[in-house]
TORKOL-4160 file (C-alpha; in steps of 0.2 Angstrom, whole numbers, padded with zeros to 4 digits, m for minus):
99
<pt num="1" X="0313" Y="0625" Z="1066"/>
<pt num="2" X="0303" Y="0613" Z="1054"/>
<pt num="3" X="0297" Y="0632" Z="1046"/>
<pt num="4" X="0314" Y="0636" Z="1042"/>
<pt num="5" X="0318" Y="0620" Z="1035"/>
<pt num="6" X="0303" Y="0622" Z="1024"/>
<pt num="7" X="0308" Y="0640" Z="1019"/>
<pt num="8" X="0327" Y="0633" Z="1015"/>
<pt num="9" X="0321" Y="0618" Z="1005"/>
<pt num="10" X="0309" Y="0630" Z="0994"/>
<pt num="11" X="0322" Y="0643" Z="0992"/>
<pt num="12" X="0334" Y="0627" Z="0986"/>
<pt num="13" X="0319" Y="0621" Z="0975"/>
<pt num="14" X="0320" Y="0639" Z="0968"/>
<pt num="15" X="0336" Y="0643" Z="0963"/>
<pt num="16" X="0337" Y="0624" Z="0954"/>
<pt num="17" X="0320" Y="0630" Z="0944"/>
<pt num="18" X="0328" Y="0645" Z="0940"/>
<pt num="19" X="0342" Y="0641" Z="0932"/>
<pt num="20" X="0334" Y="0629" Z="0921"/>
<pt num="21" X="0321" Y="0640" Z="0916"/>
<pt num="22" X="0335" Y="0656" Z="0912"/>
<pt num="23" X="0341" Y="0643" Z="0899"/>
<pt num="24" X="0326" Y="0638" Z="0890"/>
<pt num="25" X="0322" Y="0645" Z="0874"/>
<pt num="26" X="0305" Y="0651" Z="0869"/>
<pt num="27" X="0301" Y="0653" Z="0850"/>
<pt num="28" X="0288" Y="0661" Z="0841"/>
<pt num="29" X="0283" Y="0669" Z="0826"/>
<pt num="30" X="0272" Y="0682" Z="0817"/>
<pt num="31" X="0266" Y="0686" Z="0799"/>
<pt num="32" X="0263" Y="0667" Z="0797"/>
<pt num="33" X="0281" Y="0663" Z="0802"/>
<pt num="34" X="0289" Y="0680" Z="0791"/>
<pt num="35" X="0297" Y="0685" Z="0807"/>
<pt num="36" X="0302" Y="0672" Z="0822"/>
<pt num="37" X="0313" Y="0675" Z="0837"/>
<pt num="38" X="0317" Y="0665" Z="0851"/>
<pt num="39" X="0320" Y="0672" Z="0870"/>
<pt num="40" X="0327" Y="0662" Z="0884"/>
<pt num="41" X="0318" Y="0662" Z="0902"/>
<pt num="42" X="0326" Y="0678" Z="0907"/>
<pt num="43" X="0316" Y="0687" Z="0893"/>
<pt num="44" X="0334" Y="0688" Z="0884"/>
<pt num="45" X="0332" Y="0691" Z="0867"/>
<pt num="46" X="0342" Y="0678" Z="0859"/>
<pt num="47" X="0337" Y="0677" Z="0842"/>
<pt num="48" X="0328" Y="0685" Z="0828"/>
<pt num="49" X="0324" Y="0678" Z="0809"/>
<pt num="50" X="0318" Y="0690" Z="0796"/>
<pt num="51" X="0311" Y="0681" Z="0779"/>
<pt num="52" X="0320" Y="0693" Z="0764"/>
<pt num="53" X="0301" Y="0692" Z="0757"/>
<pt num="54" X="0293" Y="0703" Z="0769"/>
<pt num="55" X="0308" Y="0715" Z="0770"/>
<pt num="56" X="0299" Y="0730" Z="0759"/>
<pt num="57" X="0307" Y="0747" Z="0759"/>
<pt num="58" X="0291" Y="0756" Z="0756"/>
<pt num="59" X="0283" Y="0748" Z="0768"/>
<pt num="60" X="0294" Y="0745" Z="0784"/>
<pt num="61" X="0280" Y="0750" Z="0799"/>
<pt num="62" X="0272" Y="0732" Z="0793"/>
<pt num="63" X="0292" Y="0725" Z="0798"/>
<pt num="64" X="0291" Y="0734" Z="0812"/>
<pt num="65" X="0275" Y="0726" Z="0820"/>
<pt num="66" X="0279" Y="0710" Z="0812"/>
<pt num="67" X="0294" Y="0711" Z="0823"/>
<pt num="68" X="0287" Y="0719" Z="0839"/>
<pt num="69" X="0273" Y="0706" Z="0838"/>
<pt num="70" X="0283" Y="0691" Z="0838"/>
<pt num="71" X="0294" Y="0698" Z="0854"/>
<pt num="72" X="0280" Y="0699" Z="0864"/>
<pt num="73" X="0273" Y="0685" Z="0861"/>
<pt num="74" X="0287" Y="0673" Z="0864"/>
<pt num="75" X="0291" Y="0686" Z="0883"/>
<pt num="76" X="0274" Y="0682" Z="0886"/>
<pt num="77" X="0277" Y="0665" Z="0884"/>
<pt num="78" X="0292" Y="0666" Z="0894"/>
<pt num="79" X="0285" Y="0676" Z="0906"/>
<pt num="80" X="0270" Y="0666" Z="0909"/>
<pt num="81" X="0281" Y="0647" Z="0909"/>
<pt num="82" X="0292" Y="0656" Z="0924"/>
<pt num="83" X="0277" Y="0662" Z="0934"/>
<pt num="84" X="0268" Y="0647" Z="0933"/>
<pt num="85" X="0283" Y="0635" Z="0938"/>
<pt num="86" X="0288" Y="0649" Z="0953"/>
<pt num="87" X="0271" Y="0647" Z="0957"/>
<pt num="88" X="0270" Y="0627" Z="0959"/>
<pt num="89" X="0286" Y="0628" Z="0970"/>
<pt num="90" X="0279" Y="0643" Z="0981"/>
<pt num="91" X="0261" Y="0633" Z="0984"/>
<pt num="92" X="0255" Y="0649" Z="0975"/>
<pt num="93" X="0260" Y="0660" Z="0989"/>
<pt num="94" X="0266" Y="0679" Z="0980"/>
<pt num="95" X="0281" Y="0680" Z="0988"/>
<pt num="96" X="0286" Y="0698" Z="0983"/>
<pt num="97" X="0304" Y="0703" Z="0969"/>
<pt num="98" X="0305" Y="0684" Z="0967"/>
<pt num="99" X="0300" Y="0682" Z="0950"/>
């Protein structure tokens, strides 16, 4: 009984955590800040800012990566917060298709 109890307090613990991190924002930036986006905790894309400078016809691979690069970086930052704060909740147990 105390088990289930447990199991029902962490899942509440969970879905609190969760909706608060789906709404945070995570910025970053590449090309020493030519390109930033912002994603919120559910790896959403949210929000993407393209410097007029670094926009070059002849050159549009370097946008590209400058682009690509920033996304990853701010969903691995996302990714990362998320796991980490599942993690304290769960004890650091790996509880499988919960985040």
């Amino acid at each position: 009984n105390q088990m289930m109890k447990q199991a029902q307090q962490m899942q509440t613990k969970m879905g609190a955590l969760q909706k608060e991190l789906d709404v945070k924002e995570f910025e970053a930036s590449s090309g020493g800040g030519m390109v930033s986006v912002k994603v919120n905790g559910k790896q959403e894309l949210l929000d993407i800012k393209i410097n007029k400078e670094c926009v070059d016809p002849e050159d549009v691979e370097m946008l590209e990566e400058l682009v690509k690069t920033a996304v990853s970086t701010a969903m691995k930052e996302s990714q990362d917060t998320v796991s980490r704060a599942m993690s304290k909740v769960t004890g650091g147990m790996n509880i499988p298709g919960l985040f």
